[in-house]
C-alpha positions in Angstrom: 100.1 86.9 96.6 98.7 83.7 94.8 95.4 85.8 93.5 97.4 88.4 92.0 99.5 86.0 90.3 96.3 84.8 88.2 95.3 88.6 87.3 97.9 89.2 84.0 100.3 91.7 83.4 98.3 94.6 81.7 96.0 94.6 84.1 98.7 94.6 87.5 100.6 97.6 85.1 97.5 99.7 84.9 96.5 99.0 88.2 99.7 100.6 89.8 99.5 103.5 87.5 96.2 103.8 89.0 97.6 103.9 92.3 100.0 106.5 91.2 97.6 109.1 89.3 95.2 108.9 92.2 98.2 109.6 95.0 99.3 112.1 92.8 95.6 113.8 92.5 95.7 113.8 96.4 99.2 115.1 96.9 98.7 118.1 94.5 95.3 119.0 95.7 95.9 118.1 99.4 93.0 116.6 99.6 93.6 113.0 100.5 89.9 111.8 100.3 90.8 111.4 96.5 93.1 108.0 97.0 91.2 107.3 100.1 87.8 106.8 97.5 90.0 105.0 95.2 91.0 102.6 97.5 87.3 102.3 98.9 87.0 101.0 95.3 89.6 99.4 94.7 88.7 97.0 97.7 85.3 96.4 96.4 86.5 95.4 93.0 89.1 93.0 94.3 86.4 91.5 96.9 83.8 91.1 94.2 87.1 89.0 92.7 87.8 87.0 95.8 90.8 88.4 97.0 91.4 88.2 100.4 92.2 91.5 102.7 96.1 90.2 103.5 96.1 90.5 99.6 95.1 93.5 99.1 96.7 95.0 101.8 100.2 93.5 100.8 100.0 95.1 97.1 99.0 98.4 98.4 101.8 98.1 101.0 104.2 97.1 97.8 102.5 99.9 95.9 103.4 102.3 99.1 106.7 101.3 99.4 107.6 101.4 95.3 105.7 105.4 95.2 107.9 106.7 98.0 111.4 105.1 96.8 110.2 106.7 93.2 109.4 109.7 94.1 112.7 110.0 96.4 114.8 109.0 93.7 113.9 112.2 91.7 116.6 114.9 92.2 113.9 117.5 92.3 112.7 116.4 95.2 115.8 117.9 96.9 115.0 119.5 100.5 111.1 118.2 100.1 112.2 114.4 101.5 110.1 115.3 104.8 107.0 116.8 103.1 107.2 114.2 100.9 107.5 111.1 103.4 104.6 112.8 105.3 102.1 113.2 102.8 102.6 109.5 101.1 102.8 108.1 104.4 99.6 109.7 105.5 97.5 109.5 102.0 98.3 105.6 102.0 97.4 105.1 105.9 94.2 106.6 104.9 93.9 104.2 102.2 95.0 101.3 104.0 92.2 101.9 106.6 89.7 102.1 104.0 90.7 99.1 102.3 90.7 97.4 105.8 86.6 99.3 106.4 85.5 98.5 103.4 86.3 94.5 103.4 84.5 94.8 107.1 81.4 96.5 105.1 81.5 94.3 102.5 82.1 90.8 104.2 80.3 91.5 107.4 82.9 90.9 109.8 85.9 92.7 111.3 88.9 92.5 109.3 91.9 91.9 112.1 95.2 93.7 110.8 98.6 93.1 111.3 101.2 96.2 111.5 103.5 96.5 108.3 107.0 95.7 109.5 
């Protein structure tokens, strides 16, 4: 993730807890159109920035990835492991695809995406 390298550490740290409040927000509420807006802007600000889509993608994937293996980890989760993988899973699909609509918005042209994995 060369652009991401360049961006320092304050601003990656504040960045994920932004990811976090916001997945939070929509997990409590159940109203996932809360992280999918903040990753409709958080697209735009990292394409006014000239980050590419893979890049974007790849962090939120990380940021995916690091939420659910938090959030497992805590013992009061206990019997909630399914609900839990569910919700995350779907509130960061949803974000995924907007990340992935709005670069095609903003740039002009389809954005091709590979499948995590």
């Amino acid at each position: 993730l060369p652009t991401y390298q360049k961006i320092p550490l304050e601003e990656l740290t504040w960045g994920a807890r932004q990811t976090y409040h916001h997945l939070k927000s929509a997990v409590r509420t159940r109203e996932r159109a809360l992280f999918k807006a903040y990753c409709a802007e958080l697209a735009e600000h990292r394409f006014a920035q000239g980050f590419s889509v893979d890049e974007v993608m790849d962090i939120v994937q990380l940021e995916h990835e690091t939420c659910l293996r938090v959030l497992l980890d805590d013992p009061r989760v206990g019997g909630l492991e399914d609900a839990l993988h569910e919700t995350v899973n779907m509130a960061f699909r949803l974000g995924v695809d907007q990340v992935q609509d709005t670069f095609e918005q903003l740039s002009g042209q389809f954005v091709p995406i590979e499948p995590p994995g």
